[in-house]
C-alpha positions in Angstrom: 0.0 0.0 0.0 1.6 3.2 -0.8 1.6 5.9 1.8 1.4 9.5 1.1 2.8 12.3 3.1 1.6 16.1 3.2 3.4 18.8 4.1 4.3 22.5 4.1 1.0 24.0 5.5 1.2 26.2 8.2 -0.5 29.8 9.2 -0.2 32.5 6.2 -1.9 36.0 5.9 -4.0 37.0 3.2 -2.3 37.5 0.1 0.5 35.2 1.0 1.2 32.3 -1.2 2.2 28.0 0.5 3.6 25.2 -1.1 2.1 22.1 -0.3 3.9 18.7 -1.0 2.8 15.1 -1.2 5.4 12.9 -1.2 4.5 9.2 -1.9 6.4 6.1 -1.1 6.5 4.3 -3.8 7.0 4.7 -7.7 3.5 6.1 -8.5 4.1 7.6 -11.7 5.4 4.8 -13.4 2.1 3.1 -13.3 -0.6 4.2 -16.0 -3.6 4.8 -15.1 -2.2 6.4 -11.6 -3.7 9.9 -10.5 -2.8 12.3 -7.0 -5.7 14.6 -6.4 -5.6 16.9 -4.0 -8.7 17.9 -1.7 -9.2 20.1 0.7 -11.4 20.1 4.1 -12.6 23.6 5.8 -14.3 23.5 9.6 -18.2 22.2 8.8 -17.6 21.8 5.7 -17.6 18.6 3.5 -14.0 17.6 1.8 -13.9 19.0 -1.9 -11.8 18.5 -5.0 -9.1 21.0 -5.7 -6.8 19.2 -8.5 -5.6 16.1 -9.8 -2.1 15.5 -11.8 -2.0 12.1 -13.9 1.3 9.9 -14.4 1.9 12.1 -17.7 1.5 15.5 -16.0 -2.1 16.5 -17.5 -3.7 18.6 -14.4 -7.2 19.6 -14.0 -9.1 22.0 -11.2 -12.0 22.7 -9.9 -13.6 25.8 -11.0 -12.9 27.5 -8.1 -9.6 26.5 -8.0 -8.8 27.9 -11.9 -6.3 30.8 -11.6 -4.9 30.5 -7.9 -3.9 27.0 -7.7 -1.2 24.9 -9.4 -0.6 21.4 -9.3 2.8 19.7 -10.5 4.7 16.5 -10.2 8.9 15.6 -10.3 8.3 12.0 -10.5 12.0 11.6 -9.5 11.2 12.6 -6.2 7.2 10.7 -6.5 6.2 14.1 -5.5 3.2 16.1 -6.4 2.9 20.0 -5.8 0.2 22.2 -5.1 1.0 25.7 -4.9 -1.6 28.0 -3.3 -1.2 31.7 -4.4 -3.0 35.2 -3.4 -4.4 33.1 -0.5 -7.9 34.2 0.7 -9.2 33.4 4.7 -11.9 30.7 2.7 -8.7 29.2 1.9 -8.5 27.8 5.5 -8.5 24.3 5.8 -6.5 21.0 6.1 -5.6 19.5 2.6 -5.1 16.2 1.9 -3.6 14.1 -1.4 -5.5 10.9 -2.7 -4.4 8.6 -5.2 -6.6 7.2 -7.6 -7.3 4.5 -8.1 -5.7 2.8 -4.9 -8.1 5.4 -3.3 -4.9 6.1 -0.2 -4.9 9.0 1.8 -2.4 11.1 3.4 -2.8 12.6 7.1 -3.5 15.8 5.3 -1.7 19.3 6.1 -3.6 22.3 8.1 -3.1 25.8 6.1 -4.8 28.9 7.4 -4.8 31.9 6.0 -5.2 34.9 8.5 -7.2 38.5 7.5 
């Protein structure tokens, strides 16, 4: 079972910009079909799609994510990116990277963004 790590959240003002990582423990990218999505969780609220990176680098967002958000992969380092730029306070909330279609979950990462 591969295992996913998040990291790089923490507490950023509005405006700011994070780097989130997910760094898997295995070879993800070398199998087809493979896709890390990342999701994100805010207090009350239910867990909702971001983005999603396949094994060739093709990414996709959610509407809401279009323009702020940008997912990438080194698949040297089995790593997938989400960078998180002119960060709003509804940006608050713990992020967490799935793989598809193993369906495996990371502990997830907080970030909150401060007005």
């Amino acid at each position: 079972q591969v295992q996913l790590v998040e990291s790089g959240g923490g507490l950023v003002q509005a405006g700011g910009s994070l780097r989130l990582s997910c760094a898997a423990s295995g070879h993800i990218f070398r199998v087809d079909g493979n896709i890390v999505r990342w999701y994100r969780q805010a207090p009350g609220k239910q867990r909702e799609l971001v983005a999603a990176i396949t094994g060739s680098g093709s990414p996709a967002y959610s509407d809401f994510a279009k323009g702020r958000f940008t997912i990438s992969r080194d698949k040297a380092k089995n790593t997938v990116y989400l960078q998180i730029s002119s960060q709003q306070p509804d940006d608050t909330a713990v992020y967490y990277c799935n793989l598809f279609p193993t369906n495996s979950w990371g502990q997830g990462t907080q970030v909150t963004v401060s007005s």
